[in-house]
C-alpha positions as CSV (number, residue, x, y, z in Angstrom):
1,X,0.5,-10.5,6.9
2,X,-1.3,-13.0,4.5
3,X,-2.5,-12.3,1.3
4,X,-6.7,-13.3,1.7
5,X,-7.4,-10.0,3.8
6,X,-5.9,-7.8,0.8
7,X,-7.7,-5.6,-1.3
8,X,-5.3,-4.3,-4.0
9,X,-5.7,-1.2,-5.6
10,X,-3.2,0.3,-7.6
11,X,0.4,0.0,-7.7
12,X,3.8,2.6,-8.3
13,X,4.5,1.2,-11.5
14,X,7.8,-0.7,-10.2
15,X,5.9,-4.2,-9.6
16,X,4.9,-3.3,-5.5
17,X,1.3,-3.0,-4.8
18,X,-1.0,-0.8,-2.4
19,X,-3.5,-2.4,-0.5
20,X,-6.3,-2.2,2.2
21,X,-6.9,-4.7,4.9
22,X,-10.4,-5.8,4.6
23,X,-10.3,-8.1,7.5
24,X,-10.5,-7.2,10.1
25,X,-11.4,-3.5,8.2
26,X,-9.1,-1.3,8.4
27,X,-8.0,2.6,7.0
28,X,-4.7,2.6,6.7
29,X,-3.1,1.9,3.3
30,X,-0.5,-1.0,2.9
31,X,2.1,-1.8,0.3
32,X,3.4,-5.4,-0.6
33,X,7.2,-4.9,-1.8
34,X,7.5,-7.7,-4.9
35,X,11.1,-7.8,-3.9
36,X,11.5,-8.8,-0.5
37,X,7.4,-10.0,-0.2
38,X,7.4,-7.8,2.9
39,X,4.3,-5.9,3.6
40,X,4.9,-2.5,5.2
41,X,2.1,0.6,5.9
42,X,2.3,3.2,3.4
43,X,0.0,5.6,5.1
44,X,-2.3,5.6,7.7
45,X,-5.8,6.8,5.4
46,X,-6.7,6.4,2.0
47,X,-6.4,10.7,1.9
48,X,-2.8,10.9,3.2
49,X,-2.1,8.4,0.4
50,X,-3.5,10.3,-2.4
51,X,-2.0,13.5,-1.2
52,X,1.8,11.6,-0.8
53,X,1.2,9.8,-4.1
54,X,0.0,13.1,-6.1
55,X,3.4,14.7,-4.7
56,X,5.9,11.8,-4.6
57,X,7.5,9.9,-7.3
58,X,9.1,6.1,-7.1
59,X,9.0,3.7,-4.1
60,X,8.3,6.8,-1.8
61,X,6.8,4.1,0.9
62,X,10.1,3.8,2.6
């Protein structure tokens, strides 16, 4: 997944990012690991994010 259709948002304080494709637009919520430059989905809306990331702490992606 390239970089140009990425809209960053926020990141879990380790260095990877969390993302939204913006094209073609999407909901679900990707991260970019800084380590391995992979790009993986985190959750499936921008809600189930919030909720995981109020509860969770660290890479809790994987």
């Amino acid at each position: 997944m390239p970089f140009e259709p990425l809209m960053f948002f926020g990141d879990n304080g380790g260095g990877d990012q969390f993302a939204f494709v913006r094209t073609p637009e999407r909901d679900e919520v990707f991260v970019w690991d800084h380590e391995t430059d992979g790009r993986y989905l985190a959750e499936y809306s921008l809600e189930q994010y919030l909720e995981r990331a109020l509860r969770e702490k660290g890479d809790w992606y994987r």
